[in-house]
C-alpha positions as CSV (number, residue, x, y, z in Angstrom):
1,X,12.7,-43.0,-43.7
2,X,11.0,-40.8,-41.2
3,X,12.4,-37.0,-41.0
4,X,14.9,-36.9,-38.1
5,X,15.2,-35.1,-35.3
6,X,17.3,-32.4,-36.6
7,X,15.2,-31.9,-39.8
8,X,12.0,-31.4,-37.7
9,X,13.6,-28.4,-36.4
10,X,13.1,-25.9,-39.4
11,X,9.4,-27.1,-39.6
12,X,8.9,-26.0,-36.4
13,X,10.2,-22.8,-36.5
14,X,8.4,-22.0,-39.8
15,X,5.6,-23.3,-38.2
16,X,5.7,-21.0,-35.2
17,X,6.7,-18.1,-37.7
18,X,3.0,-19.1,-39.2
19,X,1.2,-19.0,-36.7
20,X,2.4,-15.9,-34.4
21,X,3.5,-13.4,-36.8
22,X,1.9,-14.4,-40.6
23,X,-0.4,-12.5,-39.1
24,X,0.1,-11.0,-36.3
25,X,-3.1,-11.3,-33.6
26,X,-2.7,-10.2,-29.9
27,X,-6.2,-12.0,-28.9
28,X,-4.9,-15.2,-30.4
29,X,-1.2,-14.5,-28.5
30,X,-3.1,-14.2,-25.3
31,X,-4.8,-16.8,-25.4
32,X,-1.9,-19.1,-26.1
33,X,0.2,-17.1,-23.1
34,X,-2.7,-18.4,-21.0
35,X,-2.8,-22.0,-22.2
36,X,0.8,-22.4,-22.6
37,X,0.6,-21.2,-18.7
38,X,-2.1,-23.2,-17.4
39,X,-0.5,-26.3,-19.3
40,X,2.8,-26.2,-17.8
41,X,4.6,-25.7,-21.3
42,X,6.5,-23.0,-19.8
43,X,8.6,-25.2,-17.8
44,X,9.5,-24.8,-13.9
45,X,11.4,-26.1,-11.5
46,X,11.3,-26.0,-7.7
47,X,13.4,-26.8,-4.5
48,X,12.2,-27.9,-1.0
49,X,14.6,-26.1,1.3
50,X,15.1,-26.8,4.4
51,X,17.3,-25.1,7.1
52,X,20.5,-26.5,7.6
53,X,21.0,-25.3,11.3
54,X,18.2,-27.5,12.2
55,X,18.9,-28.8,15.9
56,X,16.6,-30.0,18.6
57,X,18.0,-28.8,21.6
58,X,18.1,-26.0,20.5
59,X,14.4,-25.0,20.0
60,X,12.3,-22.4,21.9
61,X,8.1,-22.7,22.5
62,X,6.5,-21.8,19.5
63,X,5.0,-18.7,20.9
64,X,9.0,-17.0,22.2
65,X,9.4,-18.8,18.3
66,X,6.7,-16.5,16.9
67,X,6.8,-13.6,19.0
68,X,9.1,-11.1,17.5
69,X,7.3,-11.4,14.1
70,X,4.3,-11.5,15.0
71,X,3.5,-10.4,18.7
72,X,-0.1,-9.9,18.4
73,X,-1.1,-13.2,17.1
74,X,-2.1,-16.2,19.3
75,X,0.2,-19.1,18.4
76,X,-2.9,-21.1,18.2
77,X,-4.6,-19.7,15.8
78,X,-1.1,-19.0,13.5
79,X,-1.0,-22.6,13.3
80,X,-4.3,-23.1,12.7
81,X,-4.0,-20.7,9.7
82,X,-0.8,-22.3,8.5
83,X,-2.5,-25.7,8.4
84,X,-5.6,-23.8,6.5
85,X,-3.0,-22.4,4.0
86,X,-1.2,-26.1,3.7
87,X,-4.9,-28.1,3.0
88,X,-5.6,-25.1,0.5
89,X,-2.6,-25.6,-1.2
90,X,-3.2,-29.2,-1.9
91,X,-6.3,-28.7,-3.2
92,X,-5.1,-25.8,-5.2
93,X,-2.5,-28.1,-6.5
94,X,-5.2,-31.0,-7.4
95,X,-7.4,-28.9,-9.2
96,X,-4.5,-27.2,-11.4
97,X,-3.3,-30.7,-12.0
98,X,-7.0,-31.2,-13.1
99,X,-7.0,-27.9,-15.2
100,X,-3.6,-27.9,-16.8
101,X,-4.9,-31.6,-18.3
102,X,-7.2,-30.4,-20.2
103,X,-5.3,-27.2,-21.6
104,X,-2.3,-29.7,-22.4
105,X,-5.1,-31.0,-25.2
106,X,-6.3,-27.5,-26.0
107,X,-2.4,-26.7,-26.6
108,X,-2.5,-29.7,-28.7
109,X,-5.2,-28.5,-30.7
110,X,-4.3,-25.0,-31.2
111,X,-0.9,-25.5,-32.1
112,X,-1.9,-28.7,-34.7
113,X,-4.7,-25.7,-36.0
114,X,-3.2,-22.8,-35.8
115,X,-6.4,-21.4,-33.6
116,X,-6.4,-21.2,-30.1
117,X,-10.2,-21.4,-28.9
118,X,-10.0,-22.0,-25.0
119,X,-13.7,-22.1,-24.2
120,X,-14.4,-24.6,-27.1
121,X,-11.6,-26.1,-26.4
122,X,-12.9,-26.8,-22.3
123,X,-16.0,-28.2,-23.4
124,X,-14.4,-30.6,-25.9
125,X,-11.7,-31.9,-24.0
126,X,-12.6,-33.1,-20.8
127,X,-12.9,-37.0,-21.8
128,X,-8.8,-36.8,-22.4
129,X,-8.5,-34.4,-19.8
130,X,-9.8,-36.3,-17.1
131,X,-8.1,-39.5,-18.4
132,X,-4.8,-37.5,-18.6
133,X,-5.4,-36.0,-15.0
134,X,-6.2,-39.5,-13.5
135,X,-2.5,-40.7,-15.3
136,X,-0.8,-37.5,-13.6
137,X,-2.1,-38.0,-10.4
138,X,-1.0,-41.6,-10.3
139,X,2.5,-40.8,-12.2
140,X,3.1,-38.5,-9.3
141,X,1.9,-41.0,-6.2
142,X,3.9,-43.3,-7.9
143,X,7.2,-41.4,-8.3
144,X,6.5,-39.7,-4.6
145,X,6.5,-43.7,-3.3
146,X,9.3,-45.0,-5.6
147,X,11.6,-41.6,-4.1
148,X,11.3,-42.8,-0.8
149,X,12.0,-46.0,-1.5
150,X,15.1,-45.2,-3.0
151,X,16.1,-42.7,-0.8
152,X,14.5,-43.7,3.0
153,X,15.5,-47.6,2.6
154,X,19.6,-46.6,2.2
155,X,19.1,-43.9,5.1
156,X,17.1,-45.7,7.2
157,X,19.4,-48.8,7.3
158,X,22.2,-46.2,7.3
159,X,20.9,-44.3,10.3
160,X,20.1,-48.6,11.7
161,X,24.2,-49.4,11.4
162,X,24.8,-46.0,13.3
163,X,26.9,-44.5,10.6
164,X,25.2,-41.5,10.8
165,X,26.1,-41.3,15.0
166,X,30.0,-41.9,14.1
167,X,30.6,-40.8,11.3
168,X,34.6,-40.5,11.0
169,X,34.6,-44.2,12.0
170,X,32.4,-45.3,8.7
171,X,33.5,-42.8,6.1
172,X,34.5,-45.4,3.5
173,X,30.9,-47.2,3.5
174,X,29.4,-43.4,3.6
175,X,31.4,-42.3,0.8
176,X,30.7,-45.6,-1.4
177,X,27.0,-45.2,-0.5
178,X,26.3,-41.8,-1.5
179,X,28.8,-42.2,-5.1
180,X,25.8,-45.3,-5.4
181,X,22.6,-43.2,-4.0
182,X,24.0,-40.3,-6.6
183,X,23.9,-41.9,-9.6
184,X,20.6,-44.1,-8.8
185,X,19.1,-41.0,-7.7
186,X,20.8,-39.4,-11.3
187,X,18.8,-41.9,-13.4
188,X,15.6,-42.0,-11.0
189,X,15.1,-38.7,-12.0
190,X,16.3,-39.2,-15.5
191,X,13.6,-42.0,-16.1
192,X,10.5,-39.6,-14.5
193,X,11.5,-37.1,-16.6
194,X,11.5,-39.3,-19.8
195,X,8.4,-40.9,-18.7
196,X,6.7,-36.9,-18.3
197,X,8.2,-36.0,-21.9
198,X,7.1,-39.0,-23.7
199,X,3.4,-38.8,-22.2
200,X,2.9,-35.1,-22.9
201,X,4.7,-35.1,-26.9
202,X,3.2,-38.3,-28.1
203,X,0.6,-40.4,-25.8
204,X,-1.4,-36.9,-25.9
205,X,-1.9,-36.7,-29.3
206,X,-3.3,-40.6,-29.2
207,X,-5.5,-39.5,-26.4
208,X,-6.5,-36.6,-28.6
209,X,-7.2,-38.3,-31.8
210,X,-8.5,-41.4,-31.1
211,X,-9.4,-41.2,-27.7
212,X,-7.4,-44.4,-26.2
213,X,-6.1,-44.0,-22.4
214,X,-2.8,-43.3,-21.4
215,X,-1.9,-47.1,-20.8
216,X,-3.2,-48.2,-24.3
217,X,-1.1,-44.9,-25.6
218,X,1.7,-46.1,-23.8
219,X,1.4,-49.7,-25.6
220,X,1.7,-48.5,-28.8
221,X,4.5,-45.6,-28.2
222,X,6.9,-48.6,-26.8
223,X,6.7,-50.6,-29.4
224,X,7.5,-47.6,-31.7
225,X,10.5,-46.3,-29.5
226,X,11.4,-49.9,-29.9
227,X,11.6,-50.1,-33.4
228,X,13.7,-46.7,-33.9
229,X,15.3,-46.3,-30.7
230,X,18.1,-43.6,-31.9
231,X,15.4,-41.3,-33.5
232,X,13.9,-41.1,-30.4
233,X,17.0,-41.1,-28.6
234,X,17.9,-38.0,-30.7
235,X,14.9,-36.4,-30.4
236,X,15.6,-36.3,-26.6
237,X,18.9,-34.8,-27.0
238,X,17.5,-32.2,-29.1
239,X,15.0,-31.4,-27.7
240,X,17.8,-31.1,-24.4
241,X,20.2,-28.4,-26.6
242,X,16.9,-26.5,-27.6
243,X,15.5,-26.2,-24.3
244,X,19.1,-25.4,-22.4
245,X,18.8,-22.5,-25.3
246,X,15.6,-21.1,-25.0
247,X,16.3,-21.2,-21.6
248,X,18.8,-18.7,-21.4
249,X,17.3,-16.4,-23.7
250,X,13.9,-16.5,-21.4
251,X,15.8,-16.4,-18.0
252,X,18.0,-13.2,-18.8
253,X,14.0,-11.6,-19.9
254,X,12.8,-12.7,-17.1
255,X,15.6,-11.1,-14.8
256,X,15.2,-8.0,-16.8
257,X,11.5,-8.0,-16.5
258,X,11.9,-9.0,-12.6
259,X,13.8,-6.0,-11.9
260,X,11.7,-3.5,-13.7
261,X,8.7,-5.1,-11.3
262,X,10.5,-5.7,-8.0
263,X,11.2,-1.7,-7.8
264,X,7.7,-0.3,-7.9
265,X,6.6,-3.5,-6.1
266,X,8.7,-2.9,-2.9
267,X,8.1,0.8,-2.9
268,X,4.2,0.4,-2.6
269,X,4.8,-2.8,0.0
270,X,6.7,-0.4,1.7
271,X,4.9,2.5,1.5
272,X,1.7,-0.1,2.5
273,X,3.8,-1.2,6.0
274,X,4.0,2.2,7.3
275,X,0.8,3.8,6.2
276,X,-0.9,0.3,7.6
277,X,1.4,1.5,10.7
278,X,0.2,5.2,10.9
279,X,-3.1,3.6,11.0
280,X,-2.4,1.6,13.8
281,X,-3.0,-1.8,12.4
282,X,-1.0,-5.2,13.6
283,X,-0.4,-8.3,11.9
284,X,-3.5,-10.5,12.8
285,X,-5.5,-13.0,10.6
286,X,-7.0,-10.7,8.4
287,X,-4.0,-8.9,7.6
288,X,-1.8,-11.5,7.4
289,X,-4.7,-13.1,4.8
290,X,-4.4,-9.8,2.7
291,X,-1.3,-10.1,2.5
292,X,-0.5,-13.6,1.3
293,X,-3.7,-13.1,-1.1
294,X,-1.8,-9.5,-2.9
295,X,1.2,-12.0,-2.9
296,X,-0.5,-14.8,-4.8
297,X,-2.0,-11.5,-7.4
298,X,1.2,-10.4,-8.0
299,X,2.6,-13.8,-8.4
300,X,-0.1,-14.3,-11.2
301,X,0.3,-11.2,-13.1
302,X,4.7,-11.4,-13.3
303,X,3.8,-15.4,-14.6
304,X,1.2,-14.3,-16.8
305,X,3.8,-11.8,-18.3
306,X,6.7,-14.3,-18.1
307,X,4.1,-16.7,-20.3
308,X,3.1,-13.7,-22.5
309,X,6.9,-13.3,-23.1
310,X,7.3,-16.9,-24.1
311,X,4.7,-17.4,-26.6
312,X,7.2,-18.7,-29.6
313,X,8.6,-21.0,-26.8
314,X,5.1,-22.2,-26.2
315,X,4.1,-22.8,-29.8
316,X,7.5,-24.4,-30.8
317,X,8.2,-27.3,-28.6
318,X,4.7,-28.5,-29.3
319,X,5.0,-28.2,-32.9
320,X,8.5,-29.3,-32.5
321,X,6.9,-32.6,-31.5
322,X,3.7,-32.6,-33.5
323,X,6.1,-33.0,-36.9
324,X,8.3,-35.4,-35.1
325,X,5.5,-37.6,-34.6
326,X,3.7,-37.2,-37.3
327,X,6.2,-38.8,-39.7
328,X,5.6,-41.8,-37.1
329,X,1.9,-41.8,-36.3
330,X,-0.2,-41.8,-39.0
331,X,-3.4,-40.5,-37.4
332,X,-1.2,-37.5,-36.3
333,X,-0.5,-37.0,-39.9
334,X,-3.4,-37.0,-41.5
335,X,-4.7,-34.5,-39.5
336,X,-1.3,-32.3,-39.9
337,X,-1.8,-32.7,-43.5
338,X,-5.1,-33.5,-44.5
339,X,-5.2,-35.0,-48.2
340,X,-6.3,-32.8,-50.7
341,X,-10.5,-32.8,-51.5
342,X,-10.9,-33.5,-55.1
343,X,-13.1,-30.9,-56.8
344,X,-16.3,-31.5,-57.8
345,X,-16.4,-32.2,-61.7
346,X,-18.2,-30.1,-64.2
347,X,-22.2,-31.7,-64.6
348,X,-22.4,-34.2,-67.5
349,X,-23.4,-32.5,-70.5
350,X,-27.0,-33.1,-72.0
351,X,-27.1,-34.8,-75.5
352,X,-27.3,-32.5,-78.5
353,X,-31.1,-32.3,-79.1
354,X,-32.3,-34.3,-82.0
355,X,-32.6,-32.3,-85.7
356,X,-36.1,-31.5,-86.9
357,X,-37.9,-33.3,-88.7
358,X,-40.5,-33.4,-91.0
């Protein structure tokens, strides 16, 4: 019987306890802080907001729009810098992608080694890496055109029947639709969200140790979640509880560490406005450029101490995994625990030599 879910807890924890503190090495916990980072172990979450006073009659030209900010700026060339920023965010975004495949396998490695080596690990891993990046990329086309599917076919026949122009007339099919659109929407997400787990806890280490792609991976995971459906069932709800726990304990550091940060930080940015002021400088391009770059620097270092923070996070949940797996995968456990090298025997002994004789 393979070790359950809840078993594999106490192995990970020791394992974690191992590696980070038995001994101690701040290179070695940097190194993971950066990894665990880069590889998106961390875990974050994001919103697109968009402003809910949002009417068309009511809009102004862009330049009455972006004149009180901004007075000194040609609304031409704010917009041409917007859609600068917007094309170098998707390529930002595309190469992370790219670069947070390849530390998920150096992750892998340093947590199944207990040695993080990042510039080893680089050269190593960029078969897998690429693979793996070329499986995110699609995952994500994929779940962008499968969201508006779900969501822009209701609305769009909604907005067709003109329940959206009356909509005290049709509140009964409105209400009935968006119970339905809820819940499919509930177990869309649900499903990515598996799919993402899965990949990243036990099609990675297949990728790492024996070099198949992500499809091939996928083959042979389904046909083990099919065969023990509620270990793997519990290992998601687990692995739920844990998360909603360390959660908590990183999210009240992080408010800690975001106040001690914000206060020194708005009294320079402060400080910076009326000296740039005094000095008789407007926003313009280069400015406003300056600006969004000592954003994005700041950004990077509060992360990068977020990350440094949650180091046993980062070690645990892919350990957590690793012994999970291991009692199912048998590559995965031969390499967790290698079998033990017979020692080399004593040389046979030469024969007595022969008595004298005469």
């Amino acid at each position: 019987m393979p070790i359950s879910a809840v078993d594999t807890i106490s192995l990970a924890f020791q394992h974690a306890k191992r590696q980070l503190i038995q001994p101690f090495r701040f290179g070695q916990w940097v190194r993971l802080a950066i990894v665990g980072l880069l590889a998106g172990e961390m875990g974050s979450g994001g919103s697109f907001n968009f402003p809910s006073s949002f009417n068309p009659q009511h809009q102004t030209p862009s330049h009455h729009f972006f004149a009180p900010a901004f007075p000194n700026i040609d609304p031409a060339i704010l917009g041409a810098l917007i859609a600068v920023l917007v094309v170098t965010g998707l390529i930002f975004m595309i190469v992370m992608l790219y670069v947070s495949s390849v530390m998920r396998f150096i992750l892998f490695d340093s947590v199944l080694t207990k040695e993080c080596h990042i510039r080893d690990g680089w050269n190593r891993r960029q078969g897998p890496g690429w693979k793996y990046f070329l499986w995110q990329l699609c995952f994500t086309f994929a779940t962008f055109a499968l969201a508006v599917l779900v969501f822009g076919v209701p609305a769009a026949l909604a907005w067709a029947m003109g329940w959206f122009n009356q909509p005290r007339q049709h509140l009964a099919p409105l209400i009935v639709g968006g119970i339905l659109l809820f819940f499919v929407a509930l177990l869309f997400f649900i499903a990515v969200a598996l799919v993402h787990v899965f990949t990243k806890d036990f099609v990675v280490p297949q990728m790492a140790l024996e070099g198949v792609g992500p499809i091939e991976g996928w083959r042979r995971l389904w046909a083990m979640i099919q065969a023990e459906m509620s270990g793997y069932a519990a290992y998601i709800g687990m692995k739920i509880v844990l998360a909603i726990g360390a959660g908590i304990v990183v999210g009240i550091v992080t408010i800690i560490l975001a106040l001690i940060i914000a206060i020194p930080t708005v009294a320079v940015a402060i400080a910076a406005v009326f000296t740039g002021k005094s000095a008789g400088l407007t926003w313009n391009v280069f400015t406003i450029t300056a600006a969004v770059i000592a954003a994005c620097i700041l950004f990077a270092m509060f992360m990068f101490l977020i990350a440094l923070i949650s180091v046993p996070v980062i070690v645990f949940f892919p350990a957590y995994a690793i012994y999970f797996f291991a009692a199912r995968y048998r590559m995965l456990s031969l390499a967790l625990y290698p079998p033990p090298t017979t020692p080399a025997g004593p040389p046979p002994q030469e024969p007595p030599p022969l008595p004298a004789t005469a």
